[in-house]
C-alpha positions in Angstrom: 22.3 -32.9 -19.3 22.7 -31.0 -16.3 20.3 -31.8 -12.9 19.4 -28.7 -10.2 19.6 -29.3 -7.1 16.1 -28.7 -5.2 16.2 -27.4 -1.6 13.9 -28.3 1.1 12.8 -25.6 3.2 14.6 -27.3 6.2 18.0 -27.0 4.0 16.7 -23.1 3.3 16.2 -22.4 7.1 19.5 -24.1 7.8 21.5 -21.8 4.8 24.4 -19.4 6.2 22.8 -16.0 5.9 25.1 -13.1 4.4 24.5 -9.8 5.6 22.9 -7.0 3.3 21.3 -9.6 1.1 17.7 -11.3 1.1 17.5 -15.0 1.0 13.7 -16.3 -1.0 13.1 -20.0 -1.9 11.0 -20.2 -4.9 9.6 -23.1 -5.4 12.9 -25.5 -4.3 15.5 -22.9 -6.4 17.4 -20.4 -3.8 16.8 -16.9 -4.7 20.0 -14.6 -3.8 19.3 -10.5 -4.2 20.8 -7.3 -3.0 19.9 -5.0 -0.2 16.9 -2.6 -1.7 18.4 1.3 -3.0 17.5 4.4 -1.2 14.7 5.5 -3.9 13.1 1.5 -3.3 13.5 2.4 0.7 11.9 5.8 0.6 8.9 4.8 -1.5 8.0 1.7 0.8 8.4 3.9 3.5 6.0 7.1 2.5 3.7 3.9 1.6 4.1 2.3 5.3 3.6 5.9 6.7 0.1 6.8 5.1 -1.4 3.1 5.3 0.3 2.7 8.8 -1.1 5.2 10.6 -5.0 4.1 9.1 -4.5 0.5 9.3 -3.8 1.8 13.3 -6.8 4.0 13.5 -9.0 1.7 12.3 -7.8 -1.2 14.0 -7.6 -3.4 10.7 -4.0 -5.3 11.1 -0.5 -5.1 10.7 2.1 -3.5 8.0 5.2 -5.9 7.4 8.2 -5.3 5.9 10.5 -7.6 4.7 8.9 -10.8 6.3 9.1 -14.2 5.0 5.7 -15.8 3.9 5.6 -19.4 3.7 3.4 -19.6 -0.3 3.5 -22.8 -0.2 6.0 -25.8 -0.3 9.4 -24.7 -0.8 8.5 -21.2 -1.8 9.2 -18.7 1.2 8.6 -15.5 -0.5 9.7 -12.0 1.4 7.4 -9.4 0.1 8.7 -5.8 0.3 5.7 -4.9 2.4 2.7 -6.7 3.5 -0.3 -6.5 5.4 -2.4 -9.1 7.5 -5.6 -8.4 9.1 -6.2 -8.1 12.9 -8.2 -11.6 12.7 -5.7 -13.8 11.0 -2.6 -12.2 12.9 -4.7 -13.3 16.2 -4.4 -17.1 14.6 -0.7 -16.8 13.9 2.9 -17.9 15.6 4.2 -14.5 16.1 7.8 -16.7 16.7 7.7 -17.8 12.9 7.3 -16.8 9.3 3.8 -15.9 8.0 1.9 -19.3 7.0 0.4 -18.5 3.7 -0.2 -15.4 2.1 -0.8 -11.8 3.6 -4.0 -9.9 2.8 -1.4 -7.7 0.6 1.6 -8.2 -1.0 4.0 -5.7 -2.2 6.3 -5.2 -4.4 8.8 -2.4 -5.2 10.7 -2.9 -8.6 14.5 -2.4 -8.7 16.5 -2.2 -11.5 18.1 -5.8 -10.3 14.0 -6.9 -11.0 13.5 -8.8 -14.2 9.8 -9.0 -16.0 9.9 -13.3 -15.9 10.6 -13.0 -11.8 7.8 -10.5 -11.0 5.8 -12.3 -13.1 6.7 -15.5 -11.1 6.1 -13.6 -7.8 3.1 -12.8 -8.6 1.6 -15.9 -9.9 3.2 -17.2 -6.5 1.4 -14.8 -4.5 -2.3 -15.3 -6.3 -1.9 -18.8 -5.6 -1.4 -18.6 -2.3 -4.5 -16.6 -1.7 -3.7 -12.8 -1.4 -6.6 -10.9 -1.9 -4.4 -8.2 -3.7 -0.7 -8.1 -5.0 0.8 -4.3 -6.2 4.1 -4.1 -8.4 5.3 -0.4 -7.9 7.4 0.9 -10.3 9.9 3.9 -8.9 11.4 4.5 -11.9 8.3 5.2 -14.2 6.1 6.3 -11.6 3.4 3.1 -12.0 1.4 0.9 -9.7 0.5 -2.4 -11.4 -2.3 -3.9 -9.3 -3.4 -7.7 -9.4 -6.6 -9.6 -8.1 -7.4 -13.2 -7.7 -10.0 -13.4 -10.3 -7.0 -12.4 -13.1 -7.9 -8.9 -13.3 -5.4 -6.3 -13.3 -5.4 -2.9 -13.5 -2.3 0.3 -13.5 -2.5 3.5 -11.6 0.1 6.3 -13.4 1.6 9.3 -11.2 -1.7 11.2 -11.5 -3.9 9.2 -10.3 -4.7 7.3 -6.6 -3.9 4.6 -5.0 -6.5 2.3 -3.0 -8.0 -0.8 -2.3 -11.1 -0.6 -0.7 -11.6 -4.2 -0.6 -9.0 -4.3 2.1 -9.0 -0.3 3.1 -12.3 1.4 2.8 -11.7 5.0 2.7 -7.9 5.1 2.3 -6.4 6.3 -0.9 -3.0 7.7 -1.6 -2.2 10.4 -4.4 0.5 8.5 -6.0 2.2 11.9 -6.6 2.4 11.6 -2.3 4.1 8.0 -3.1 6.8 8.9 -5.9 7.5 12.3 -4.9 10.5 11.4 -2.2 12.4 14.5 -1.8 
């Protein structure tokens, strides 16, 4: 019988970093994976675009991307985007990782992505307390959205994409998202 080997997080922070790949600790087990592609890049960045610019307007909070979010106990998950709100990024070390969850968490599926570890990210993130997780899918043009109370919904290529829970009065046509040339 074989045994893993658990990390702490004080053996995670104190790993040799390799450039071009992102390091996540999932509850104890090291997750290893490849720089993001150009068509993962250019969809979080038309997404940062339109939220950024009314996040800044309205003065709700910050867009982050590729920030480490202590989830809890040995799980240091780095969501491809997030956002925290103005009042909990006033109570934060802006020296250190994010304690907790964001407000948002998101997600942008690579090919690399299997179904068990979004899954897993995802369960990770609703326990933490994020008010909303979406898994964006480049490939088939889809927005899977969770909530906390188990609900989920999809958005397809023709339709919107809001949350106005978090963002009252922002949408985005997902066309605007997944069209990237």
């Amino acid at each position: 019988m074989s045994t893993r080997t658990l990390l702490t997080e004080a053996d995670f922070d104190a790993l040799p970093r390799e450039e071009g790949k992102a390091y996540e600790l999932s509850e104890g087990e090291l997750v290893v994976t490849a720089s993001p592609r150009l068509l993962h890049n250019l969809v979080r960045e038309r997404l940062h675009l339109s939220l950024g610019a009314f996040c800044q307007e309205h003065k709700l909070g910050v867009l982050l991307t590729e920030m480490d979010c202590r989830l809890a106990t040995a799980t240091i998950r780095i969501p491809d985007f997030a956002f925290v709100t103005a009042g909990r990024l006033r109570d934060m070390d802006l020296n250190d990782r994010i304690e907790g969850a964001p407000d948002l968490a998101v997600e942008i599926v690579s090919p690399s992505n299997s179904p068990a570890d979004l899954a897993l990210k995802v369960r990770q993130y609703l326990q933490a307390g994020v008010r909303l997780v979406w898994v964006i899918y480049p490939e088939t043009r889809l927005v899977c959205i969770y909530r906390p109370d188990g609900s989920f919904e999809y958005r397809e290529n023709g339709q919107v994409l809001d949350a106005p829970s978090i963002f009252p009065g922002w949408s985005l046509p997902l066309p605007d998202l997944f069209n990237v040339s």
